[in-house]
LUMDRENKOL-522208 format. One record per residue: x, y, z of N, C-alpha, C, O in turn. Coordinates in steps of 0.1 Angstrom, whole numbers, padded with zeros to 4 digits, always signed. Layout:
BEGIN
XYZXYZXYZXYZ
...
***
This chain:
BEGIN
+0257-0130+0004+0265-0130+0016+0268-0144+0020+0260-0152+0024
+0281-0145+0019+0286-0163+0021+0290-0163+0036+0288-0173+0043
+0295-0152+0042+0300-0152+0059+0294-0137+0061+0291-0129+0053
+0294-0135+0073+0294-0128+0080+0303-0114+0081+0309-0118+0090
+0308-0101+0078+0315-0095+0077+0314-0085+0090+0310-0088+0102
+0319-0072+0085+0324-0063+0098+0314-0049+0094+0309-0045+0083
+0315-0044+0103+0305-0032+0107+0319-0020+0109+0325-0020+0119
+0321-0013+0100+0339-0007+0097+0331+0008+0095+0321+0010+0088
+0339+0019+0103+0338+0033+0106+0342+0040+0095+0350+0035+0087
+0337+0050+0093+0340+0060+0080+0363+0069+0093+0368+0073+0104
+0367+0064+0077+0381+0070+0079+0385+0085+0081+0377+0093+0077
+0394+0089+0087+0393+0105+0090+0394+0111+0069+0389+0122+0066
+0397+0106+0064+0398+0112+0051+0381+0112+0048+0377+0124+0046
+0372+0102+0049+0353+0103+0043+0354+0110+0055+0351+0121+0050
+0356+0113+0070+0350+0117+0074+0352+0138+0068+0342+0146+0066
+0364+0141+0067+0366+0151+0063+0360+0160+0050+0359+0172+0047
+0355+0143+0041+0347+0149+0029+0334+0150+0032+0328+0157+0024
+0325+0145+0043+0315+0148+0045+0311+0160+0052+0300+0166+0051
+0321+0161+0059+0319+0179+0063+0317+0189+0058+0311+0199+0061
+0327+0184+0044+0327+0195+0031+0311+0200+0028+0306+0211+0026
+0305+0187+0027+0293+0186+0019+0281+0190+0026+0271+0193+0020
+0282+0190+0042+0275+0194+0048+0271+0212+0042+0260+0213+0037
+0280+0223+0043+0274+0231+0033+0264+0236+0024+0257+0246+0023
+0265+0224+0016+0253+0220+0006+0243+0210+0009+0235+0204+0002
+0245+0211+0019+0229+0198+0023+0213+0202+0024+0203+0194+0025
+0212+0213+0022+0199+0220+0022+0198+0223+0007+0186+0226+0003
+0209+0223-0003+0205+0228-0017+0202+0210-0024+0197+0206-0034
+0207+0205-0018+0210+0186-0023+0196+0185-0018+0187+0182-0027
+0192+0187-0005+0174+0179-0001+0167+0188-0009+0162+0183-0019
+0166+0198-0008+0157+0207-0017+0154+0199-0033+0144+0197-0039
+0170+0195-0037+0165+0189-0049+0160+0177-0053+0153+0174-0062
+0165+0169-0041+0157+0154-0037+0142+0156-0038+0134+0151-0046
+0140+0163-0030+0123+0167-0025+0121+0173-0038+0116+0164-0045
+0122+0181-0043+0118+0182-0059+0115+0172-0067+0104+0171-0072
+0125+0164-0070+0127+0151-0081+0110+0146-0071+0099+0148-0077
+0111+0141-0061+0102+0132-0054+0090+0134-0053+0081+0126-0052
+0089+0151-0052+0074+0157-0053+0067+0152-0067+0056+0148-0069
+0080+0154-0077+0074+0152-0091+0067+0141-0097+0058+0140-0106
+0074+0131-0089+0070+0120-0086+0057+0113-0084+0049+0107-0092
+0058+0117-0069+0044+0117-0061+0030+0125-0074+0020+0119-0077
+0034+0139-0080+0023+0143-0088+0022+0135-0100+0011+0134-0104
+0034+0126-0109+0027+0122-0121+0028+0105-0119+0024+0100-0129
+0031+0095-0108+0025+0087-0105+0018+0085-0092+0022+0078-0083
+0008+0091-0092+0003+0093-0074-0013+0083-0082-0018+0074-0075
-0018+0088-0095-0026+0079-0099-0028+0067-0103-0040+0064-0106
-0015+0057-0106-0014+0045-0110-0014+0038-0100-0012+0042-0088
-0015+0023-0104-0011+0013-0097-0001+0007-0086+0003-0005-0083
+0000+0022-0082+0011+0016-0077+0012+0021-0060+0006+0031-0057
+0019+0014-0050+0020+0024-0041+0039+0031-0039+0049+0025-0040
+0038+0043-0037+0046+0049-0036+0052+0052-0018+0046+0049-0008
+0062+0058-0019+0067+0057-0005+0056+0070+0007+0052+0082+0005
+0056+0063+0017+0046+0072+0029+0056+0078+0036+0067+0073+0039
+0050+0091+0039+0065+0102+0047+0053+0101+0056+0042+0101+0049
+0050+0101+0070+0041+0105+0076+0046+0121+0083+0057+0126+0084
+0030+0128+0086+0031+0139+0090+0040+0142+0104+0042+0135+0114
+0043+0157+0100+0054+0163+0106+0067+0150+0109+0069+0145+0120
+0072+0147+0097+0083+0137+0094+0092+0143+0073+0087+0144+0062
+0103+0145+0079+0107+0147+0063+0116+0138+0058+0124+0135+0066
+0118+0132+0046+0128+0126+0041+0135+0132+0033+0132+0141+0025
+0149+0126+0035+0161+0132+0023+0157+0120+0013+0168+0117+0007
+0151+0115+0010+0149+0105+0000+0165+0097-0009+0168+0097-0021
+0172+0093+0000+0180+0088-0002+0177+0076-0011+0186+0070-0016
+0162+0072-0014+0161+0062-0021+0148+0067-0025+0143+0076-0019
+0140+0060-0036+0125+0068-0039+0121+0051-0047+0122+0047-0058
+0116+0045-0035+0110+0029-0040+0095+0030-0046+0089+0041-0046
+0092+0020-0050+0077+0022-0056+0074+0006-0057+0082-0003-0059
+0058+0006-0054+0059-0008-0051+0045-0010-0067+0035-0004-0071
+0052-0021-0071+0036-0023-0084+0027-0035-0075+0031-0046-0072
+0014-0029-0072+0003-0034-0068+0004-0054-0076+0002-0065-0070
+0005-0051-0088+0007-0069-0092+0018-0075-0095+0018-0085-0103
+0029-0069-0090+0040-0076-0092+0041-0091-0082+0035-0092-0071
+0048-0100-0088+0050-0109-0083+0062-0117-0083+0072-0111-0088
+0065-0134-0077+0073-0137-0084+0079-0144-0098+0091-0148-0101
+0067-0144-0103+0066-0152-0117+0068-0138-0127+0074-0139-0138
+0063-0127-0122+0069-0116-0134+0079-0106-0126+0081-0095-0131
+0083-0109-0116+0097-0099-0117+0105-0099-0124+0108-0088-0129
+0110-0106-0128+0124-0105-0145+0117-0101-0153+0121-0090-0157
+0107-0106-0157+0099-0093-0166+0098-0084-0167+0098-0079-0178
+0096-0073-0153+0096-0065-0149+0110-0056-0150+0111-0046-0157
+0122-0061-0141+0135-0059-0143+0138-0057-0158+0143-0047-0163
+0136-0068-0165+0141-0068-0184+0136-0056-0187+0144-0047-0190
+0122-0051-0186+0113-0043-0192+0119-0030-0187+0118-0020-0194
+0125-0029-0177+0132-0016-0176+0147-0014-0182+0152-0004-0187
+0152-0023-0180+0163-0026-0186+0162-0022-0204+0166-0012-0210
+0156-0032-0209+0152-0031-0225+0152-0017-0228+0157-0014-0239
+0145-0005-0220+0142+0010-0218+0152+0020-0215+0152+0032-0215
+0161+0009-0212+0173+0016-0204+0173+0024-0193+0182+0033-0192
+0165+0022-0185+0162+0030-0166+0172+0017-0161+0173+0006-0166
+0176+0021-0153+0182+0020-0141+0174+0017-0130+0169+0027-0125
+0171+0002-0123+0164-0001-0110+0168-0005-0102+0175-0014-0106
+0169-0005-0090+0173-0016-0078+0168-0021-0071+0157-0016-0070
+0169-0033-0063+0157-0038-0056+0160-0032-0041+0169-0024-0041
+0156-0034-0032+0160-0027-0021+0150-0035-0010+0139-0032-0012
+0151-0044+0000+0169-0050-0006+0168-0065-0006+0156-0068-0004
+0175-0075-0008+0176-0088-0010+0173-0097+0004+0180-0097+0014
+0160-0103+0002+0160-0110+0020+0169-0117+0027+0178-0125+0023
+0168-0113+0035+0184-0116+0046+0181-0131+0045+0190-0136+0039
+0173-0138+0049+0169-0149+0048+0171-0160+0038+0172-0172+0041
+0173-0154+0024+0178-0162+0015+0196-0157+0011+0200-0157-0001
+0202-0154+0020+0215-0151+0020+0223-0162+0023+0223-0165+0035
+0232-0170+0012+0236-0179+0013+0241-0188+0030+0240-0199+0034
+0246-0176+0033+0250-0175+0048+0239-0181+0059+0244-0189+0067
+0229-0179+0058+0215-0181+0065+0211-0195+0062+0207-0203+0071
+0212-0198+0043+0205-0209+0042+0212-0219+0044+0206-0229+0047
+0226-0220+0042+0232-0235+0051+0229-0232+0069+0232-0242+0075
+0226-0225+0074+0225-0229+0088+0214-0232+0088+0211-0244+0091
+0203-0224+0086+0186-0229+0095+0180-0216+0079+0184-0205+0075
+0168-0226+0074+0161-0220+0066+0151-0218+0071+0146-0227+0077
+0142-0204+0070+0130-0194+0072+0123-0191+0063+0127-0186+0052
+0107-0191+0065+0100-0191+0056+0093-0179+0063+0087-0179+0074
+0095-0166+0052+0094-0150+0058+0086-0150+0044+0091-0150+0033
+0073-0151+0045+0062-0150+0031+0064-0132+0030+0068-0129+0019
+0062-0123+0039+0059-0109+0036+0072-0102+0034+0072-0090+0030
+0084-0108+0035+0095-0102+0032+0095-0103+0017+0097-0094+0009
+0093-0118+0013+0096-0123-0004+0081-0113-0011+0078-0112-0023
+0074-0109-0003+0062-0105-0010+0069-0088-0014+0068-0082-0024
+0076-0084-0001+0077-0069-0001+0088-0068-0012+0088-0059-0020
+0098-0079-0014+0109-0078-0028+0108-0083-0036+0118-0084-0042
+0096-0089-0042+0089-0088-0056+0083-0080-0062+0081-0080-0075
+0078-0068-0051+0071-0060-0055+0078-0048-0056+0074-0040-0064
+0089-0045-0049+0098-0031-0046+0107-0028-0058+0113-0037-0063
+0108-0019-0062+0117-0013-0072+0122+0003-0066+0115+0012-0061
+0136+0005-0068+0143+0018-0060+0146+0020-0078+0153+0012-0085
+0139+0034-0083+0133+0039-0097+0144+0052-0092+0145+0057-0081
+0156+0056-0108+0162+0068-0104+0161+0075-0093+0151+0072-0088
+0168+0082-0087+0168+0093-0077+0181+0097-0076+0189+0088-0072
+0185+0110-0079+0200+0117-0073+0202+0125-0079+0199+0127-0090
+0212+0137-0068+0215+0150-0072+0215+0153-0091+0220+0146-0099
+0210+0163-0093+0209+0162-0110+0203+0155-0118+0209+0154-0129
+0189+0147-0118+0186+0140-0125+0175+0154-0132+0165+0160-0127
+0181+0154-0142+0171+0164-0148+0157+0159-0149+0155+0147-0145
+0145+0171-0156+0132+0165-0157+0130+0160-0168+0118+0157-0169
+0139+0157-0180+0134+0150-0193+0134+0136-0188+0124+0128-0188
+0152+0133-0181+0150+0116-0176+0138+0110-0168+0132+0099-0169
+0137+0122-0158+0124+0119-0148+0114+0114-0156+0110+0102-0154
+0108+0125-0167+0098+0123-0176+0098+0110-0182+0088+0104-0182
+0110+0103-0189+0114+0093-0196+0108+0079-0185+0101+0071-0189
+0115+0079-0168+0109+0070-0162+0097+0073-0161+0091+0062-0163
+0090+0080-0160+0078+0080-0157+0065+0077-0166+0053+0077-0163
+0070+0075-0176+0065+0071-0194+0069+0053-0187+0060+0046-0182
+0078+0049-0189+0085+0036-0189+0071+0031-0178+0062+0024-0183
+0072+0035-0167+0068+0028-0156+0047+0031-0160+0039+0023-0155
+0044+0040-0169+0031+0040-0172+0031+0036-0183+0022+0041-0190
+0037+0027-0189+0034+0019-0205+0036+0005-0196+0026-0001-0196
+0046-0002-0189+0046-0012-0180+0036-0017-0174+0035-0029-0172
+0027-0006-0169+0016-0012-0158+0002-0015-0169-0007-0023-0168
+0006-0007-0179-0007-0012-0189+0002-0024-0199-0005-0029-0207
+0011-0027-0199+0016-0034-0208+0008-0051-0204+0001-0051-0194
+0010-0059-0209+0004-0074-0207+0014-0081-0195+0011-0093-0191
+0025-0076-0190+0031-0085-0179+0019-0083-0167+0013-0094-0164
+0016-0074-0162+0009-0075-0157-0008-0081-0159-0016-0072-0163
-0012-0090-0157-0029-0096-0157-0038-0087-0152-0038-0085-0140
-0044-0082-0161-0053-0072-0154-0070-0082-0149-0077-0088-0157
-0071-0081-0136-0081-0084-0128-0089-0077-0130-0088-0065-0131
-0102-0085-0133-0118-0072-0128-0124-0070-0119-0135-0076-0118
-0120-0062-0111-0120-0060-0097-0136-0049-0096-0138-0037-0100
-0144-0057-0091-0164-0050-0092-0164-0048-0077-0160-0055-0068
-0173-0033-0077-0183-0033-0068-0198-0034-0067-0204-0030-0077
-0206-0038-0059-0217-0038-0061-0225-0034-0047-0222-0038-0035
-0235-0026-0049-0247-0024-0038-0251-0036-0032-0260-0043-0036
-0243-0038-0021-0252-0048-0010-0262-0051-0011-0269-0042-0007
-0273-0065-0015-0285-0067-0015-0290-0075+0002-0283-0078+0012
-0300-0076+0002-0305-0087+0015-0303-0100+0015-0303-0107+0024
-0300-0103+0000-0292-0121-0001-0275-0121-0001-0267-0130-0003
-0271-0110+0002-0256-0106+0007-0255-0109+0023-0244-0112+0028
-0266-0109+0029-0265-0110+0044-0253-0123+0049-0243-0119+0055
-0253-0132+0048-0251-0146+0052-0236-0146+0045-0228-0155+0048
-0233-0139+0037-0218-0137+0032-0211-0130+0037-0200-0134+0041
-0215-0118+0038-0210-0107+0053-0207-0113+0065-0197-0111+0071
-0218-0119+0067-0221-0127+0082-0207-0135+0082-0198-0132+0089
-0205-0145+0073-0194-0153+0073-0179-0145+0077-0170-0148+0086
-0181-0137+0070-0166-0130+0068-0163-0120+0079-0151-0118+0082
-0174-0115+0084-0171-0108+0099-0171-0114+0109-0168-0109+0120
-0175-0134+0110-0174-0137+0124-0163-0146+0123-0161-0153+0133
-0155-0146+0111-0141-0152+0115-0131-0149+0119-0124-0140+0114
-0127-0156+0132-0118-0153+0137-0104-0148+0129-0101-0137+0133
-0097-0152+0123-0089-0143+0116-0094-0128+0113-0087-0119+0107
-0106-0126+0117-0110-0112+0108-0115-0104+0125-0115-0092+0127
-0118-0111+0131-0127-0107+0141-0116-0105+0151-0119-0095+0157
-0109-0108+0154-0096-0102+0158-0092-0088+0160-0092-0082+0170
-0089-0084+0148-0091-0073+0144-0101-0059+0152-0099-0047+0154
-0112-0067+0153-0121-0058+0156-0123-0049+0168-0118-0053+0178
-0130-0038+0171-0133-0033+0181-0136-0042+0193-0131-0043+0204
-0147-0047+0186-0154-0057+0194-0147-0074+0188-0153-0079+0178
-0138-0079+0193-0131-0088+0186-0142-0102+0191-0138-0113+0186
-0157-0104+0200-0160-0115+0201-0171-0118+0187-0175-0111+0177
-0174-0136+0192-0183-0137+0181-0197-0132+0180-0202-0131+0191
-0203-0129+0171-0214-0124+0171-0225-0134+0168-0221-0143+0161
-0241-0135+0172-0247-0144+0167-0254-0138+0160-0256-0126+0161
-0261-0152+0149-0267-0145+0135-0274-0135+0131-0274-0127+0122
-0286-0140+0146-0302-0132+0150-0292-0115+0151-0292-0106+0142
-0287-0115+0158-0279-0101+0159-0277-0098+0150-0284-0088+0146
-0266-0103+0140-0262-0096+0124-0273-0096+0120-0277-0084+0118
-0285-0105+0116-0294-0101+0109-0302-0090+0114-0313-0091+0109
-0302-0080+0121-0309-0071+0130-0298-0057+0128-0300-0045+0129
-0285-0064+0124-0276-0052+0123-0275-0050+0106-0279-0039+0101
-0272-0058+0100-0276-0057+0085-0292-0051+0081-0294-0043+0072
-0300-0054+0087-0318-0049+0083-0317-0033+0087-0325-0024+0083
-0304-0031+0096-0306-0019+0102-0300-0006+0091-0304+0006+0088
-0288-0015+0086-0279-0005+0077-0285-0007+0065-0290+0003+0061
-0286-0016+0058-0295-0015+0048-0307-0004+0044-0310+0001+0033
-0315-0003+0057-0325+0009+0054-0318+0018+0059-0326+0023+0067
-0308+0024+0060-0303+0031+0068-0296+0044+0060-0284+0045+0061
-0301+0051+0053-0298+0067+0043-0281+0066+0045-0273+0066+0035
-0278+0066+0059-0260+0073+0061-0253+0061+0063-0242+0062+0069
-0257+0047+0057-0245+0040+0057-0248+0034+0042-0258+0038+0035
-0241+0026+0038-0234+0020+0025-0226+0009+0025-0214+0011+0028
-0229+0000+0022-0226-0018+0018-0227-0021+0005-0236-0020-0003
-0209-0026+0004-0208-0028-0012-0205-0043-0010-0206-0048+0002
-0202-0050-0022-0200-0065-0019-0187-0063-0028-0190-0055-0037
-0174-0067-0030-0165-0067-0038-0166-0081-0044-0171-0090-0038
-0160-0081-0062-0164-0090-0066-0150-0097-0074-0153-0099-0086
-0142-0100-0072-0131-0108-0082-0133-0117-0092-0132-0129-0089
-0135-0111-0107-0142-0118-0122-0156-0118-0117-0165-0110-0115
-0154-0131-0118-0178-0133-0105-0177-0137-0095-0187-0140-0090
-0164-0139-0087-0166-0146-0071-0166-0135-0064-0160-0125-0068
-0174-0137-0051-0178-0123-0044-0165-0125-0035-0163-0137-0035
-0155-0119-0026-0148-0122-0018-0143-0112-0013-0131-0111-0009
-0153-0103-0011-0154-0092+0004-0163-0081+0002-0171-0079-0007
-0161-0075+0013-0176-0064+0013-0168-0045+0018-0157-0043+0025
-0172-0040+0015-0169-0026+0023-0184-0016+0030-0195-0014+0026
-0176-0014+0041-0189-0004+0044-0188+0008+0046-0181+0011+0055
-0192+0014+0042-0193+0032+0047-0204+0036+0053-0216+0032+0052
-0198+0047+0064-0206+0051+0075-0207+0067+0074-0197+0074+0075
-0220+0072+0073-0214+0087+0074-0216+0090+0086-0226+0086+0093
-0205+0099+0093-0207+0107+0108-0205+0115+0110-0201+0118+0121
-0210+0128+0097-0209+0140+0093-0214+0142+0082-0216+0133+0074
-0217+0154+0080-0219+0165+0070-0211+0155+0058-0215+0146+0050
-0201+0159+0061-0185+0153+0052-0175+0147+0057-0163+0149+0058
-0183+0138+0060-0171+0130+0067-0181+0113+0069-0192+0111+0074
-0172+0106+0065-0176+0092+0069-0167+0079+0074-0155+0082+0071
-0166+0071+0078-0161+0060+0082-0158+0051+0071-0167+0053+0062
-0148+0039+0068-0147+0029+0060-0142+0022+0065-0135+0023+0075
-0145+0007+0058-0138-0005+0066-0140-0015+0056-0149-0015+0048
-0130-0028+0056-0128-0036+0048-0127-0051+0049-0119-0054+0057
-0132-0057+0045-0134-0069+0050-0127-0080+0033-0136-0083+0025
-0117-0085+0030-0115-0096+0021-0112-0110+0026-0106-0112+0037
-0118-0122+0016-0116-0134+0022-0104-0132+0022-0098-0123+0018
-0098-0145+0029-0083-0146+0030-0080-0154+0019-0068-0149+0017
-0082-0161+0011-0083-0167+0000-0081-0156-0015-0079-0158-0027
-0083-0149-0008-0081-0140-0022-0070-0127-0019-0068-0118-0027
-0065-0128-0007-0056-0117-0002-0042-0117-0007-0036-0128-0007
-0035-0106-0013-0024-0102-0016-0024-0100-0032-0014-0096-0038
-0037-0103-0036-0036-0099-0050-0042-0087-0058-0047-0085-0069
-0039-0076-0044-0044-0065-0048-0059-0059-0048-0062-0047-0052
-0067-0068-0043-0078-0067-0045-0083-0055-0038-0090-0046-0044
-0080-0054-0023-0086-0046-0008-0083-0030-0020-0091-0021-0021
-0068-0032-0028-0063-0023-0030-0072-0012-0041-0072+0001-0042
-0081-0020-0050-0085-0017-0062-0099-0013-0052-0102-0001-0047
-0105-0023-0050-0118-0018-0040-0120-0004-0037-0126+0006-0042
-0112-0004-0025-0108+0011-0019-0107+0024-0033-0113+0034-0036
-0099+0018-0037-0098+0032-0044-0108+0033-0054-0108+0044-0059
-0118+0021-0059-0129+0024-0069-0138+0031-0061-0143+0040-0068
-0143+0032-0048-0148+0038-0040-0149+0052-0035-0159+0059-0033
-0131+0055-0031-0130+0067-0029-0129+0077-0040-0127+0089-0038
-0129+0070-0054-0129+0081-0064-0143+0083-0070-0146+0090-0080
-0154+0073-0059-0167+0081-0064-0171+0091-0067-0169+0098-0058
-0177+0096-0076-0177+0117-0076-0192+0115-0063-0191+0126-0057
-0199+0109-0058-0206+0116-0048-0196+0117-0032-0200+0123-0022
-0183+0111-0032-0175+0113-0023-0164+0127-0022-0156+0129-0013
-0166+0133-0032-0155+0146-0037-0158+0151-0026-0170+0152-0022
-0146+0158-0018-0147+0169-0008-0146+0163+0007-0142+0169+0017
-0151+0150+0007-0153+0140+0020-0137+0137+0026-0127+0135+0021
-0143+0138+0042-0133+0132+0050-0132+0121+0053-0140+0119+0062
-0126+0109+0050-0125+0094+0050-0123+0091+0061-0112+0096+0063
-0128+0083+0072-0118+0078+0083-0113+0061+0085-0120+0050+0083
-0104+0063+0087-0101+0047+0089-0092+0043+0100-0082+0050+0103
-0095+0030+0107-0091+0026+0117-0083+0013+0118-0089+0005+0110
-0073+0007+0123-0067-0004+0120-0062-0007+0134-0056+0002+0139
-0064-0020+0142-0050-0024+0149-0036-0023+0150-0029-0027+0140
-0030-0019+0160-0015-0015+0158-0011-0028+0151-0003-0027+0141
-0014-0040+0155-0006-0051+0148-0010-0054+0137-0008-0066+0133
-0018-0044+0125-0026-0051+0120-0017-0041+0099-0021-0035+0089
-0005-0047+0107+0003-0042+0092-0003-0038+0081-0005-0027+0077
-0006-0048+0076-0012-0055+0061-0021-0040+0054-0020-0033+0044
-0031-0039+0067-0042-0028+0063-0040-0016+0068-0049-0007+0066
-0027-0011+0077-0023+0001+0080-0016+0009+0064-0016+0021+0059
-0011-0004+0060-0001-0003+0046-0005+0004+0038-0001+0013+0031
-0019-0003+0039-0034-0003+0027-0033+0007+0023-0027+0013+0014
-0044+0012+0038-0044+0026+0036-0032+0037+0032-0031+0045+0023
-0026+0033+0041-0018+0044+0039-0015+0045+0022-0019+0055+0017
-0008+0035+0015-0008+0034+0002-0015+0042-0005-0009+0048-0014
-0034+0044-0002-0043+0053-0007-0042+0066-0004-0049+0074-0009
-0030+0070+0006-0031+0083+0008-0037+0091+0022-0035+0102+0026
-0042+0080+0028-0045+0081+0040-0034+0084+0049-0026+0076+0051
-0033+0096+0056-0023+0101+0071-0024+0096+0084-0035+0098+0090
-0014+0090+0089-0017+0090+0103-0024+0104+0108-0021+0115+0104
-0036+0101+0119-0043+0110+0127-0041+0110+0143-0039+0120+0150
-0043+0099+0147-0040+0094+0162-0040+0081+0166-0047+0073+0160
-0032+0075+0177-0028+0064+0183-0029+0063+0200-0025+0069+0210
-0040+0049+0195-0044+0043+0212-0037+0032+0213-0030+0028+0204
-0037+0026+0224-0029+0013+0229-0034-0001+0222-0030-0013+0225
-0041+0003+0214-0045-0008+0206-0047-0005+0190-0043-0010+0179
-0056+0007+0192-0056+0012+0175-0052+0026+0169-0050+0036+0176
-0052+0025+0158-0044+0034+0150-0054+0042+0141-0062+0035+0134
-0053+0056+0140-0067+0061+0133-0058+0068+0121-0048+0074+0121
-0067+0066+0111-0061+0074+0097-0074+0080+0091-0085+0076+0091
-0066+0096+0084-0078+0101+0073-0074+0104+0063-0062+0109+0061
-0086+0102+0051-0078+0110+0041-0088+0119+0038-0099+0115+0041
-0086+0134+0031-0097+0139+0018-0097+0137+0009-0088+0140+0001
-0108+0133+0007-0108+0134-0009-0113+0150-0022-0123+0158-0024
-0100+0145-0030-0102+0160-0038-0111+0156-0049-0116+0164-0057
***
């Protein structure tokens, strides 16, 4: 976009053809939601996050985006070619306003989570009539891709919290960037964590993992049980190692534990606190309820 353009009304002729069509708008979503459900069932297990409908909300899926967990900007053309080469059809959805020619001779902006969200976004087929062989065809494409070599596969470890974990924890929960966040957003002193850590440690209904990237440790998760079947989670990554997927792989090596099968997950995030509303939700996690500060999500696990 070199100038600025106009905001221009549908003509009495489009307006007349959309009336037509109104008719068929319930046999058109029905098949949207079809294509989309299919979707959701044969990539709901990869790497990827897929689009969030939250409860009692429906979409006509006018678009069906999918985000790959390690895309970046050093392998998006790769990514693009690699569909291309396959012959799928992708879009990006959509181009940052910010680097629109228009924008960058007046005043340039540095919007990190916008260039993060369009590296990673791809708008994958969707529309009236896409039979299920094509479907099947992208859905092959986009699961030979994610194991193909553009992507770097990370070895993303968990490990049982030891008592020489203490003082690493400690770090990472009394930082202000982190502690923010929190219920309790003041600082904590040590004698305290060490009396709260001694506590969960012997503690049968909770659970401290240390996450580990290659061999550097750079976060921890904890689970709480507060039920039969049902437990609490929560996530803590350095900042140093954030956006590479990491919170993302964690979580989910966790909740596909087989002693978690059947459990209620809960999870809690700050309304401002994007990044890990996304998270979750990405895992499948539903909005449950909303306070003036925080936002509660659950998921089950099957």
């Amino acid at each position: 976009m070199r100038e600025l353009g106009l905001n221009l009304r549908l003509n009495d002729i489009q307006c007349a053809l959309g009336i037509s069509q109104l008719s068929r708008i319930k046999k058109n979503l029905n098949f949207r939601r079809n294509i989309a459900n299919y979707y959701f069932k044969k990539l709901g297990k990869l790497r990827l996050r897929l689009p969030i409908i939250k409860k009692g909300f429906l979409s006509s899926y006018h678009l069906f985006i999918i985000q790959f967990v390690d895309a970046n900007k050093k392998n998006y053309k790769l990514i693009i070619n690699y569909f291309k080469k396959n012959k799928i059809s992708v879009n990006t959805h959509y181009f940052p306003i910010h680097l629109q020619p228009y924008y960058q001779k007046n005043k340039k902006f540095n919007l990190p989570e916008s260039l993060n969200y369009y590296f990673k976004s791809f708008s994958i087929p969707m529309y009236y009539g896409l039979s299920k062989k094509k479907q099947d065809k992208v859905i092959n494409v986009i699961t030979r891709l994610i194991e193909s070599n553009i992507f770097k596969k990370k070895k993303i470890i968990i490990k049982k919290a030891e008592y020489k974990d203490s003082k690493f924890i400690f770090s990472l929960q009394n930082k202000d960037e982190n502690r923010k966040y929190f219920f309790n957003d003041k600082q904590i002193e040590l004698k305290e964590h060490q009396l709260w850590y001694k506590t969960k440690m012997s503690d049968k209904y909770s659970f401290l993992y240390c996450v580990y990237n290659q061999n550097s440790k750079c976060g921890f998760i904890h689970l709480n049980k507060i039920g039969k079947k049902s437990l609490e989670i929560s996530i803590i990554i350095d900042k140093k190692f954030r956006k590479k997927g990491i919170a993302y792989d964690a979580l989910n090596q966790i909740i596909n534990k087989k002693f978690l099968s059947g459990y209620k997950i809960y999870a809690s995030s700050k309304n401002n606190n994007y990044s890990s509303i996304r998270l979750f939700e990405s895992l499948g996690f539903i909005f449950r309820k909303e306070t003036k500060e925080f936002i509660f999500l659950k998921k089950i696990v099957n």
